[in-house]
C-alpha positions, 0 to 999 in steps of 0.5 A, spaced: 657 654 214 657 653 222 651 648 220 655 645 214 660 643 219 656 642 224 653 636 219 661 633 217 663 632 224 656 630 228 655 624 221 662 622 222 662 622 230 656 617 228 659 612 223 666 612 225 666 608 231 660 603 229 664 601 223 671 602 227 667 597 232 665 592 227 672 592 224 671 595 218 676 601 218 674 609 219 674 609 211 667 605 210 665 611 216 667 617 212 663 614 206 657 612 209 657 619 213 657 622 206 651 618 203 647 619 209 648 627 209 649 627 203 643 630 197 642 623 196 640 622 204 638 626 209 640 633 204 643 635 209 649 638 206 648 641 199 654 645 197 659 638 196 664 642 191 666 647 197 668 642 201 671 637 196 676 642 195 678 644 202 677 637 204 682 635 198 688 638 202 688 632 206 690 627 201 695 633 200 697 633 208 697 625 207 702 625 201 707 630 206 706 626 212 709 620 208 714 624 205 717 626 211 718 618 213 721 616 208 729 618 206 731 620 199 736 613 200 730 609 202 727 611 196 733 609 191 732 603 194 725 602 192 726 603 186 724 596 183 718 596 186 717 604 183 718 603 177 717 595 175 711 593 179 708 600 179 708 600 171 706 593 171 699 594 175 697 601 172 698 597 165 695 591 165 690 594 170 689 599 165 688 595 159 684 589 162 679 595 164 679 599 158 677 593 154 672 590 159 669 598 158 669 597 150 665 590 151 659 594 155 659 599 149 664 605 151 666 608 145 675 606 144 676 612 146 672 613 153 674 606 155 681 608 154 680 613 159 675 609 164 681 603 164 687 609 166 682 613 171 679 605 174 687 602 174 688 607 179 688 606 187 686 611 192 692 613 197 687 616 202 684 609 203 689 604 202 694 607 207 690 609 213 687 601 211 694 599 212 695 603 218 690 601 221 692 593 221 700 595 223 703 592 216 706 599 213 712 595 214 710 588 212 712 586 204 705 587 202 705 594 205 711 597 202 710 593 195 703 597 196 706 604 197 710 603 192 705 601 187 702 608 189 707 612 189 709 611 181 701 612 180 702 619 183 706 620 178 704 616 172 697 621 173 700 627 170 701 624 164 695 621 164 691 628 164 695 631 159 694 625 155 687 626 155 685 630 151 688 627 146 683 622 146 678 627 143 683 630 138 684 623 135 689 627 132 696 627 134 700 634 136 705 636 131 711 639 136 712 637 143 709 642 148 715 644 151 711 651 155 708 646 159 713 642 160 718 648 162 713 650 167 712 643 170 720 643 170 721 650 173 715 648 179 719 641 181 726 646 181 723 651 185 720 645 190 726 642 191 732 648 191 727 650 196 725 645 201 733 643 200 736 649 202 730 656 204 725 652 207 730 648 213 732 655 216 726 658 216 724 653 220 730 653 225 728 660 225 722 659 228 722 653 232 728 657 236 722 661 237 719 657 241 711 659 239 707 652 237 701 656 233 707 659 229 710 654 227 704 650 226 702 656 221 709 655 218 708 647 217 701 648 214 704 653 210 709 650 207 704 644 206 700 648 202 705 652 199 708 647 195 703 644 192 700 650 190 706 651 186 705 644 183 698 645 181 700 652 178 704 647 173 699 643 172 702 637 176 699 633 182 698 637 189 699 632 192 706 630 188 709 637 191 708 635 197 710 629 197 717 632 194 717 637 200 716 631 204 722 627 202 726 633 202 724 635 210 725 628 211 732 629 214 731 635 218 731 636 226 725 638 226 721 632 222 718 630 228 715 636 230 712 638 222 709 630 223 705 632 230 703 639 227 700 636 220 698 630 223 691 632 227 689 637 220 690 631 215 686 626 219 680 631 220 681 633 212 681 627 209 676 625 213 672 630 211 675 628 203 671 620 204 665 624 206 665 629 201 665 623 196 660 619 200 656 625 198 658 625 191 656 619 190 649 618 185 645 613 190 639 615 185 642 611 180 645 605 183 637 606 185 635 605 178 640 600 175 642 596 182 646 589 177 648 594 173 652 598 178 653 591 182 656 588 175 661 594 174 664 595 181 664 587 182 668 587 175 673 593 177 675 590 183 676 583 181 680 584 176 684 588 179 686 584 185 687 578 180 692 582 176 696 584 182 695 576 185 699 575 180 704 579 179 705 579 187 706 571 185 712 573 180 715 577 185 715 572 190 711 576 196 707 569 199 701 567 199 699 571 205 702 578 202 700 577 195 693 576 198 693 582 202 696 587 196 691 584 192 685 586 196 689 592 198 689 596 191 682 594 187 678 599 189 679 606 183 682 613 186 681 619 188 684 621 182 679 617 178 673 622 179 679 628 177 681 623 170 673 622 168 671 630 169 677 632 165 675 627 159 667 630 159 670 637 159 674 635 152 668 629 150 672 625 151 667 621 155 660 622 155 657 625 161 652 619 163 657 614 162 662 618 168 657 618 172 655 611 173 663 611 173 663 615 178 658 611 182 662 604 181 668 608 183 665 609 190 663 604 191 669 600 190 672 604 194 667 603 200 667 595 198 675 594 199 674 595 207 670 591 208 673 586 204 680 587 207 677 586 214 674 580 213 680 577 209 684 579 216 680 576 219 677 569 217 682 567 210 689 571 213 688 566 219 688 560 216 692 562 210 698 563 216 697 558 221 704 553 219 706 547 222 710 548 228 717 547 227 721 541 232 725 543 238 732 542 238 735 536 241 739 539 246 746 534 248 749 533 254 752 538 256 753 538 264 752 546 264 752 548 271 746 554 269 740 554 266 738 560 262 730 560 260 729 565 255 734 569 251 731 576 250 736 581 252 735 580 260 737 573 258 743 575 254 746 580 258 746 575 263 750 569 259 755 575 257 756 576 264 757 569 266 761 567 259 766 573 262 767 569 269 768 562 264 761 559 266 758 555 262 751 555 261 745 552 257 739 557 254 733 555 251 729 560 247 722 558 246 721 564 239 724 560 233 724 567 231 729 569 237 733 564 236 734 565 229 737 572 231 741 570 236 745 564 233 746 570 226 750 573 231 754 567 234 751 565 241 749 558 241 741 557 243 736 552 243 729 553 241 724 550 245 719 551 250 722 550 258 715 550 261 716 542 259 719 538 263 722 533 259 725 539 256 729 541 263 732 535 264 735 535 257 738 541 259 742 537 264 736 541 270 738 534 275 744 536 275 745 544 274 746 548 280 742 554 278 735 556 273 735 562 271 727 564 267 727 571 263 721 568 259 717 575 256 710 572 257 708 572 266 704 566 265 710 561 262 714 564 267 710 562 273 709 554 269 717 554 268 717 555 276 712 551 278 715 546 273 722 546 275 720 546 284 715 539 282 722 536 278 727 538 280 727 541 288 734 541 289 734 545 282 736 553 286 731 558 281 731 565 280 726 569 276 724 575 271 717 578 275 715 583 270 711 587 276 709 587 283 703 582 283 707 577 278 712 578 283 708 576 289 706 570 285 712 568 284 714 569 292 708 564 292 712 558 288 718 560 293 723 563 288 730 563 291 731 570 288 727 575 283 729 581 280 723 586 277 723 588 271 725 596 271 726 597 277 733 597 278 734 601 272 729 605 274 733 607 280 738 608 276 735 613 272 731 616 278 739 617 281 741 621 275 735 625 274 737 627 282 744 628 279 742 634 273 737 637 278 744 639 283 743 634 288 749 632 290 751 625 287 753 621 295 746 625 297 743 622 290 744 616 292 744 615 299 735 617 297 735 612 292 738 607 296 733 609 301 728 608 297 730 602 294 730 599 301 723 601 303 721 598 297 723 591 297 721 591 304 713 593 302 714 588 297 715 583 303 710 585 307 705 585 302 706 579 300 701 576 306 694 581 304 696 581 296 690 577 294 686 582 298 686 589 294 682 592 300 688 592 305 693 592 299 690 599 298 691 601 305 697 598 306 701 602 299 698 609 303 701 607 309 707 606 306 707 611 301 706 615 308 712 612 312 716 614 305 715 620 306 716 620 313 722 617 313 725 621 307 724 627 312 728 625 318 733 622 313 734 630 312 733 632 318 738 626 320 734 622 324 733 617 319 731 611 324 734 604 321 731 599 317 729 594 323 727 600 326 722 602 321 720 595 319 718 594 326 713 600 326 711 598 320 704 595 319 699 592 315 
């Protein structure tokens, strides 16, 4: 076993960061891993059905890390998307694939259950592929999700159905054993995790043992699935459902960072695992047929979901991305083909060259996710720029360049006092917000000067530049000191060397980014630990003072990182210095300092 493990973790130390490096996702890894340490492979893995079983405890992990982000209300709200969009892609999925199997010759009642298994698209792959590119949130993100989660659940009737499929028969009463038991299983699941579950973990979080409540993570985890699968329903359903039901809990996020590092090398160990399932041997022996199928499987599933992202309206760049996000098969289709061969309802040589289409649509989605993010989506989002605004003459005596939220808390400060300004905001995304909520902004770029004397730069007394990126900043300075020189202008430095560039412009002020609230939050920290509030104060103001003398006397050797470096230890050593006869009460002036000071 120790070799086992030893194989899984140096295979994928290996694969992961080359496919990572080339962008094309840690899934694609997992999977060539698999292959390349698999019986097919190297054989250095053999017993694949052991550690496919363990290794499926993180899809199961994966489920419960999703529920717990969401909220029983955001759920309500997704309904539409649940139930509409995910009847419409598993139906029409499942009959355009069922009929193309029937066509190569697989008997109507194989072919049914090759369209259902094929229809289903893998949560393992498609959430981490998602992650990965940060559109979680985007439209096609959550349409995705929504799209999974009815398929989570459209697939336990699915497995009941199939051995209907070689009964050819239908039953003459309902099996209400079954469905009591699966019944019981939910109620049991939910009464639980709503009201014996949450003090159970208040119990042992207020212990205040990490190992235990780790245990008590991983237990619960298992728990409820293991409960659902006694019922015959998806592990993963049960720990989704405890998920969503521990999503309103204090402790939410301690559960995430206790799951989270087991379901990432669980389920890297579960992409592994079908990578070793995988019968390269055939691929060997048909490679077009094999190639026909996954081309097949996957273009037909991203035309459907092309067109139904279309009827609901997502874009174009959102339905591209949905589409091509969910054409590959599922983890439960290997589930759905293995439970039809046990009742004949599928022959064995037709599952497996299901099985290998199945893999490899599901290590061909990455890379064609990858490459659509990074050559189609880029020329598919380029949009015209749209025109600035035409600004009137309003004689504003203050210039507000950038109005992000340093911007707005300045021109509520000077709307209080009655002073009129004008402010400029480069993001038409900004400006959209801002004029939903009232304020009067202009959209433009400040780094034009044409733009400055529209805004009545020649005749206002004062330019204020909070711009978010550092380089327009220094370009709207430069700008405003090459145009307007009577123009007084202050500015936003987001560090210390931005500072300096700034001072080198010859700024009439400068305020660093955080640092006063730094000070502030430095004082009240002083204030919690039982240092008087006057003797709090007294040392931040101290500080704040040494500081901005630092500031000024680095600015002459800023270029220079070698006298920078002696000049910061230098001062980090008269700081402390100074802090020490501060208590003693022999605290020298600042002009005394500054004058011992040097560089």
């Amino acid at each position: 076993m120790l070799a086992t493990l030893v194989a899984l973790l140096g295979a994928a130390t290996i694969a992961v960061p080359l496919t990572r490096r080339f962008g094309l996702g840690s899934v694609l890894g997992y999977l060539l891993a698999g292959v390349a340490i698999g019986p097919a492979g190297l054989g250095l893995v053999s017993d694949i059905g052991q550690i496919a079983d363990i290794s499926s405890l993180g899809v199961v992990m994966l489920l419960f890390l999703i529920g717990l982000e969401l909220r029983p209300k955001r759920l309500w709200v997704m309904r539409q998307s649940v139930f509409v969009l995910g009847t419409a892609q598993v139906a029409l999925s499942a009959a355009a694939l069922a009929v193309l199997s029937h066509m190569a010759s697989v008997p109507w009642p194989g072919a049914l259950v090759l369209g259902a298994g094929l229809a289903m698209s893998s949560t393992a792959i498609v959430l981490p592929m998602l992650a990965e590119a940060d559109l979680l949130q985007s439209r096609a993100g959550r349409d995705g999700f929504a799209v999974l989660l009815f398929q989570d659940l459209a697939f336990i009737p699915l497995v009941a159905l199939v051995p209907l499929l070689a009964e050819h028969t239908l039953p003459d009463h309902v099996p209400w054993h079954d469905v009591a038991r699966a019944a019981v299983a939910v109620a049991v699941i939910l009464v639980g995790g709503r009201f014996a579950i949450p003090p159970l973990i208040r119990a042992i979080g207020g212990t205040r043992t990490p190992e235990v409540f780790t245990t008590v993570a991983l237990l619960i985890v298992a728990a409820t699935a293991y409960i659902a699968s006694l019922a015959g329903l998806s592990m993963s359903l049960g720990a989704f459902m405890a998920g969503v039901l521990l999503s309103q809990s204090e402790y939410r996020h301690e559960l995430q960072a206790d799951i989270a590092p087991f379901e990432g090398l669980l389920l890297g160990f579960f992409f592994i695992s079908v990578g070793m399932s995988a019968d390269i041997g055939l691929a060997w022996l048909h490679p077009a047929e094999v190639a026909a199928a996954a081309g097949a499987l996957l273009a037909t599933k991203a035309a459907i979901c092309l067109v139904l992202a279309t009827i609901a309206r997502l874009g174009v760049v959102e339905s591209i991305r949905f589409s091509l996000a969910l054409p590959q098969a599922s983890e439960f289709s290997f589930v759905l083909f293995a439970a039809a061969v046990a009742v004949g309802a599928l022959a064995g040589e037709t599952a497996a060259m299901a099985t290998l289409v199945a893999a490899v649509s599901m290590a061909a989605t990455p890379v064609l996710f990858a490459v659509s993010e990074r050559f189609l989506i880029p020329r598919l989002s380029v949009e015209p720029a749209p025109e600035y605004d035409a600004i009137p003459p309003e004689n504003a005596p203050v210039i507000i360049c950038g109005f992000g939220r340093m911007g707005q808390i300045v021109g509520r400060v000077l709307r209080m006092h009655g002073i009129p300004f004008t402010a400029l905001e480069r993001d038409p995304g900004q400006v959209d917000v801002v004029r939903r909520f009232g304020n009067k902004v202009y959209f433009g770029d400040p780094t034009r000067p044409d733009l400055l004397r529209a805004a009545g730069a020649e005749q206002a007394k004062l330019l204020i530049v909070v711009l978010d990126d550092m380089d327009a900043v220094l370009r709207t300075v430069e700008v405003a000191r090459r145009n307007f020189p009577n123009l007084k202008v202050f500015a936003r430095a987001r560090n210390r060397r931005h500072a300096h560039l700034l001072m080198d412009r010859n700024v009439d002020g400068l305020v660093r980014d955080t640092f006063h609230s730094s000070l502030r939050l430095a004082e009240d920290s002083l204030v919690a630990l039982g240092i008087p509030a006057e003797d709090a104060a007294h040392s931040v103001e101290l500080f704040r003072e040494h500081d901005e003398r630092n500031l000024i006397e680095a600015h002459a050797i800023y270029r220079d990182e070698k006298q920078l470096i002696q000049s910061s230890q230098q001062a980090a050593e008269e700081l402390t210095s100074l802090f020490e006869a501060d208590r003693r009460g022999e605290a020298r002036t600042g002009s005394e300092v500054a004058h011992r000071h040097t560089l």
